[in-house]
N, C-alpha and C positions, 0 to 999 in steps of 0.2 A: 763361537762359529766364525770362520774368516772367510769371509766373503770380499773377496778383493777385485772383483768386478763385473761389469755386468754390459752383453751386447743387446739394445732393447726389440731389435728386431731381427729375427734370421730364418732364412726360405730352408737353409741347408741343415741347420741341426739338428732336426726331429723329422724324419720322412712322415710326409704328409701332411706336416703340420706347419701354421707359422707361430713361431716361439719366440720367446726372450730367453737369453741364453744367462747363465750363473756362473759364474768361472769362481772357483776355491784354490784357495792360496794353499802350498804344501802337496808335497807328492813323495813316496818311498822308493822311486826309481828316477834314476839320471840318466837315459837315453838321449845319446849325444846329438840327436838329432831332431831333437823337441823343437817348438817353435817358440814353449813358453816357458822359457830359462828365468826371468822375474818370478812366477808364480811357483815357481817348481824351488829357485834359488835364492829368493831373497825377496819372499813373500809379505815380510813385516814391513818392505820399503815400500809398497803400495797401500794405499787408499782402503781402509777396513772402510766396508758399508754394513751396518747394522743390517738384520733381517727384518725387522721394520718397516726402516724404509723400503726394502724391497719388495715387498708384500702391498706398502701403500702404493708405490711406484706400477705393481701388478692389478690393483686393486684402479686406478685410475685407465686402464688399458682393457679391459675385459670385454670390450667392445667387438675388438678383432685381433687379442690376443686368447689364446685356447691350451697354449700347451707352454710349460717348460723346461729348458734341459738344463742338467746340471752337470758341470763340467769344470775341469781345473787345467791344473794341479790333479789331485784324486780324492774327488768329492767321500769317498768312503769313509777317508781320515776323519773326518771334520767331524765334532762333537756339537753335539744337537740337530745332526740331520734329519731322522725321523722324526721329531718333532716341525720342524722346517717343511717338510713333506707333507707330514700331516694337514698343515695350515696350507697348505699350496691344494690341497687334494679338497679339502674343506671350503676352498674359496671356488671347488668347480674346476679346477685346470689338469690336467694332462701332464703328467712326470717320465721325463726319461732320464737317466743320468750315464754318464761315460766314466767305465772302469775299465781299469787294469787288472782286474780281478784278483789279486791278494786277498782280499777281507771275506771270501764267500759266506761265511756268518752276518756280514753286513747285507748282501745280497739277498741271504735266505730269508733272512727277516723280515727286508720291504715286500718282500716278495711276497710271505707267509699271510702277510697282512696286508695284501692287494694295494702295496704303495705306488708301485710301478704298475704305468701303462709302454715302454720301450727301455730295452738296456744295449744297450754299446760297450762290448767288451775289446779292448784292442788286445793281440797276440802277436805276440814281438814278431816271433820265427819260432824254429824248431825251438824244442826244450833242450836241449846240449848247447845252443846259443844263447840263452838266455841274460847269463850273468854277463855275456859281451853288449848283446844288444839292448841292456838293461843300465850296466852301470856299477850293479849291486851285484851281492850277492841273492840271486832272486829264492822266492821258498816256493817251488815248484809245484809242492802236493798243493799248494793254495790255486795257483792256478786252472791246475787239471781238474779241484775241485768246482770252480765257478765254470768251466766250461760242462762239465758232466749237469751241472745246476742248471744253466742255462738250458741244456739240449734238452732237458727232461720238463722245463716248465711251459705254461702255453702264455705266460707273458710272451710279447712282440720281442725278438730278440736279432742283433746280427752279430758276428765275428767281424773283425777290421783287422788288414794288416798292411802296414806302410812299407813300400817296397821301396826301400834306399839302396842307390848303385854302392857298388861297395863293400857293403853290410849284408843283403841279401842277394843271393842269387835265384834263379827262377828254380834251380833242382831242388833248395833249402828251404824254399815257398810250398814245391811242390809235397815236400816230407809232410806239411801241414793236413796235408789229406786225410789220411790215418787217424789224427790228434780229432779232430772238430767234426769228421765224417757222418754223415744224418743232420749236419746243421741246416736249418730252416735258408738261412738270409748269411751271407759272406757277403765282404766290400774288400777289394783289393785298391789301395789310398796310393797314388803317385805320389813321392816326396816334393815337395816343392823349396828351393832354396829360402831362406830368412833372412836377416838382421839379428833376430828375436833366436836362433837356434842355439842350445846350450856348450857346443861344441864348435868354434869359429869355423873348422875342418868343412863343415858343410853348410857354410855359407854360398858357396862356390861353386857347389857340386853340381852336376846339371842331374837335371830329371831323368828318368826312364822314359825309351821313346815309347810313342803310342803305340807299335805294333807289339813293342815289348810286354806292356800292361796286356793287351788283347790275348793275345798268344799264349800267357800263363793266366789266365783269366781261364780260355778255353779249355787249359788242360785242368783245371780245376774242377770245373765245370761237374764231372760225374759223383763230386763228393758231398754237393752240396744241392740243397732245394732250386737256390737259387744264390748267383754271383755277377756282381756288378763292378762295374769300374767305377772310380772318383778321382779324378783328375784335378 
């Protein structure tokens, strides 16, 4: 298991919860406009923490830590998850983890076995985008499978999707309607420039303005339960 680091406190990772945060080294997409190009690209140069200590580390905080996320890279890859989970669920805490949805077999399974209390699935854009705003060549039915998983489960679940100038436009956001439609909880994610971004290109790039997010937010709006911004 590659566990390449860890944020011990965060307000934003887990709505409604405060969490420590898990980031896993290794991901199967290159989206150029990642923030976390080490974890994604050159994960063995970073700092492996044993699950051990993460667990004593969590085991030391139970005071006013309750919930953790798990996050990378694409925590799905990583061998010994479920187990990992298990121990986290067993110590009492709260699991949400952040995917790209590839592995829906991985999904099913925590799922199956009540591992998850929140899942975070990001979607790039349209499915005709993909391999662009991906990097790879993406494998589609995997996707479309974890969203249909998600929409059908009553785990806590939302869609996210990072609106990069650019790369998306608000008609190509808007196609998303259709794909995720009956979803519970949508997050529409403003890009924010990096250092840390895998593609130097959008280091630079400036944000979408705020009426802009609002606006396709709104037209959103009839597809889903509910849609939020994150700025």
């Amino acid at each position: 298991m590659a566990i390449r680091g860890i944020h011990k406190t965060s307000l934003v990772d887990f709505p409604g919860e405060v969490c420590t945060t898990v980031f896993f080294g290794g991901c199967n997409f290159r989206c150029p406009w990642c923030h976390n190009a080490d974890l994604v690209l050159r994960p063995s140069a970073l700092p492996e923490i044993p699950p051990e200590e993460v667990l004593a580390f969590l085991d030391r905080r139970k005071s006013f830590i309750r919930a953790v996320c798990l996050t990378g890279g694409e925590p799905t890859l990583a061998r010994g998850l479920e187990d990992f989970i298990c121990q986290l669920k067993g110590r009492g805490f709260k699991v949400k983890i952040d995917t790209n949805g590839t592995r829906p077999e991985v999904i099913a399974g925590l799922l199956e076995k009540g591992l998850l209390d929140y899942v975070a699935m990001d979607v790039k854009g349209p499915l005709e985008k993909y391999n662009l705003l991906t990097g790879v060549k993406a494998d589609l039915g995997a996707v479309k499978e974890s969203v249909n998983l998600l929409k059908n489960s009553r785990t806590a679940y939302e869609f996210r999707t990072t609106m990069v100038p650019g790369l998306l436009s608000e008609e190509e956001l808007l196609a998303l309607g259709p794909l995720l439609a009956g979803a519970r909880r949508y997050v529409l994610q403003a890009f924010r420039p990096a250092d840390s971004v895998i593609n130097g290109y959008y280091r630079d790039i400036p944000p979408c303005s705020e009426a802009t997010l609002k606006n396709t937010a709104l037209k959103l709006a009839p597809f889903f339960g509910r849609v939020e911004i994150r700025a």
